[in-house]
C-alpha positions as CSV (number, residue, x, y, z in Angstrom):
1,X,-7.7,108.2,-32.7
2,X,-8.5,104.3,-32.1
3,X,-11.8,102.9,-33.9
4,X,-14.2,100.5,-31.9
5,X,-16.0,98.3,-34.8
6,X,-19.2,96.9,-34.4
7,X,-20.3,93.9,-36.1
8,X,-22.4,95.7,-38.6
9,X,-19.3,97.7,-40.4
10,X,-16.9,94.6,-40.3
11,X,-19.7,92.4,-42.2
12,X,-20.4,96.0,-44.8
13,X,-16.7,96.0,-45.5
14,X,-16.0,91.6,-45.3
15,X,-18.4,91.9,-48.2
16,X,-16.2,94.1,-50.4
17,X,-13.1,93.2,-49.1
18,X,-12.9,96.4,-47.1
19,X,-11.7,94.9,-43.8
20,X,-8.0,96.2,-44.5
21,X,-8.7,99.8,-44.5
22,X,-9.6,100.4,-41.5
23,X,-6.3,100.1,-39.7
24,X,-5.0,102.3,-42.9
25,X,-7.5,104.8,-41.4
26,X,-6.3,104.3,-37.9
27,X,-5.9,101.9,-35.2
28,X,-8.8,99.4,-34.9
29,X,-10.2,97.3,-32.5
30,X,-13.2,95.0,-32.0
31,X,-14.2,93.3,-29.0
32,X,-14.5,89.5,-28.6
33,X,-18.3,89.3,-28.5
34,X,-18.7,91.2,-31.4
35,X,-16.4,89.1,-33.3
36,X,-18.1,86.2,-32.5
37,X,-21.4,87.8,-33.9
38,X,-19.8,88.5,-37.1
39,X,-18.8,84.8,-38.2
40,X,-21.3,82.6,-39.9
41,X,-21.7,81.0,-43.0
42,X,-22.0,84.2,-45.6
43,X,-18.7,85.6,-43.5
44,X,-16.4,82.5,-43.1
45,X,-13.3,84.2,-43.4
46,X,-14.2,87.3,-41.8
47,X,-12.0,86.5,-38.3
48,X,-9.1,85.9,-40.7
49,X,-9.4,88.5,-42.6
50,X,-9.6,90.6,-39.1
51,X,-6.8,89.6,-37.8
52,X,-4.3,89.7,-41.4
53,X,-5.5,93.2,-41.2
54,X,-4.2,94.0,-37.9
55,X,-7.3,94.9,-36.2
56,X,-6.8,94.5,-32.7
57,X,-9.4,91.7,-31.0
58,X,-10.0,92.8,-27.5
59,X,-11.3,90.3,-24.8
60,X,-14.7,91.7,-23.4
61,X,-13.9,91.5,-19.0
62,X,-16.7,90.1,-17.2
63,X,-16.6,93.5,-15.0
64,X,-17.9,95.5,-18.3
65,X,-21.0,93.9,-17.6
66,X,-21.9,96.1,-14.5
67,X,-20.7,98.8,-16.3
68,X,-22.7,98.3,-19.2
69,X,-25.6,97.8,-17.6
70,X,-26.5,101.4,-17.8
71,X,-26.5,101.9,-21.5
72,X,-29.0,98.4,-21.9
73,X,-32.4,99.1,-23.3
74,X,-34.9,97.2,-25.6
75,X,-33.4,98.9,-28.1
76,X,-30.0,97.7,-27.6
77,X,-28.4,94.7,-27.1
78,X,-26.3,93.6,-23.9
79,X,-23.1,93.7,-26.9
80,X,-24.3,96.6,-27.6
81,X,-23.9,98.0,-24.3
82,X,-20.8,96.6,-23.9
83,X,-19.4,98.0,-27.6
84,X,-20.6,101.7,-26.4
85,X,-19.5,100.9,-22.8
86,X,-16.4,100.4,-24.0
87,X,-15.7,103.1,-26.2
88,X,-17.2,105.3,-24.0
89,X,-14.6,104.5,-21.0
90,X,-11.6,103.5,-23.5
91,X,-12.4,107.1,-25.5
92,X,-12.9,105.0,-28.6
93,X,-14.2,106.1,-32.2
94,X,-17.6,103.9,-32.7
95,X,-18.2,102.3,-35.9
96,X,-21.8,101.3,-35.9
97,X,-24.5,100.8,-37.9
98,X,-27.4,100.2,-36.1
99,X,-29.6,103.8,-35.7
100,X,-30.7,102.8,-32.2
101,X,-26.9,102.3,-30.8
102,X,-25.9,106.0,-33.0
103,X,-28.4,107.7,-31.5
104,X,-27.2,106.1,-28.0
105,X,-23.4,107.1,-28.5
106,X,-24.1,110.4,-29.8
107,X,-26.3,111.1,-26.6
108,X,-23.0,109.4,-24.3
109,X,-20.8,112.2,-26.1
110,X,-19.1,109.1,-27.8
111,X,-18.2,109.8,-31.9
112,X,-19.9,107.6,-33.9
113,X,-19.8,107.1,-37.5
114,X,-21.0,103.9,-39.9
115,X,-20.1,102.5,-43.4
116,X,-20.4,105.3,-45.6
117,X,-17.9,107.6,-43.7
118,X,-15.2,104.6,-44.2
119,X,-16.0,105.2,-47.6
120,X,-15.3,108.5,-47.8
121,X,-12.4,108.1,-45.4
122,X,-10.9,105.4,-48.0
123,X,-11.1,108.0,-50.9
124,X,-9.7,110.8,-48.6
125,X,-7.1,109.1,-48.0
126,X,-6.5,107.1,-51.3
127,X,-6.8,103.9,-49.8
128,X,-9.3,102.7,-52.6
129,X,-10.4,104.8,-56.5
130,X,-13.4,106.1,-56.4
131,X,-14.9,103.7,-58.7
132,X,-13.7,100.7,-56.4
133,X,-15.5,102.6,-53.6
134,X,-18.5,102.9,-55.8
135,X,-18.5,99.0,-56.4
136,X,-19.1,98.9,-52.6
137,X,-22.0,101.1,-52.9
138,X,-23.4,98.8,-55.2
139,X,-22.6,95.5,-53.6
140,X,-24.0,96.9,-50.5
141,X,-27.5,98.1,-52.2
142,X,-28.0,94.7,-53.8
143,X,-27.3,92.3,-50.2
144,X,-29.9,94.1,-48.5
145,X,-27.6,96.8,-46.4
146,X,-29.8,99.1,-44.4
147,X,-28.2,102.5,-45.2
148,X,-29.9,105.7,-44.9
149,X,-30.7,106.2,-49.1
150,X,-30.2,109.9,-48.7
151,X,-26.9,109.4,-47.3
152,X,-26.1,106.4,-50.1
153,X,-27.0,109.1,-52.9
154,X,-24.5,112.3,-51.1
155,X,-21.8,109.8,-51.0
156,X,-22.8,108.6,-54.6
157,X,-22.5,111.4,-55.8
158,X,-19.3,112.5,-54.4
159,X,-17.8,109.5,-55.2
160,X,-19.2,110.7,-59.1
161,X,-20.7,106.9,-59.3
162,X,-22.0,106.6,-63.0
């Protein structure tokens, strides 16, 4: 199992200091582009942070383009494509997000999961307490993260967040 992370997840987790569990969860990777979308002033140490964690930085080929082309739409962007291009030719986990590039990979017979299943992957695996992970739920609500509220409360209450 190797994990393709869109920019979405890496900024959820660089918020909490979550970047470092995902290669505890298994191998990681993120392409280039996506990398470059990530860094900004709110994230300045997010491509550091990346890389101390191991999280493998793949260059995006200019041939991916072509290739991509067929999963562009107005609902997703030309990284977009290229993110679900490549983990649907590399046979990569997707960690996304956005709703319009899930629905995409779900449709491509790509596996696709988001922020919250980290979550529960870091208390499966006792990467982080549950009251750390609930921290993250909290930090998440507060800067505006767009996660389904139904899904926030399972996991909340899983987690047995006070």
């Amino acid at each position: 199992m190797i994990l393709l992370s869109d920019a979405n997840v890496l900024i959820d987790l660089a918020y909490v200091s979550g970047i470092d569990v995902l290669p505890r969860i298994a191998e990681t990777e993120v392409l280039d582009v996506v990398l470059e979308e990530c860094v900004d002033d709110r994230q300045p140490t997010i491509a550091s942070d990346i890389e101390v964690a191991g999280i493998k930085v793949v260059k995006a080929e200019a041939s991916w383009r072509t290739g991509s082309s067929r999963f562009k739409s107005a609902a997703l962007s030309t990284i977009d494509a290229l993110n679900l291009f490549y983990a649907h030719s590399h046979g990569r986990i997707l960690l996304a997000a956005d709703r319009a590039l899930r629905i995409r990979a779900e449709r491509e017979g790509v596996e696709v999961h988001g922020s919250l299943w980290v979550v529960e992957e870091a208390l499966s695996r006792g990467l982080r307490s549950a009251a750390d992970l609930c921290g993250w739920l909290s930090t998440w609500s507060t800067i505006g993260s767009r996660l389904p509220r139904s899904e926030v409360s399972r996991v909340r209450s899983v987690l047995s967040c006070g």
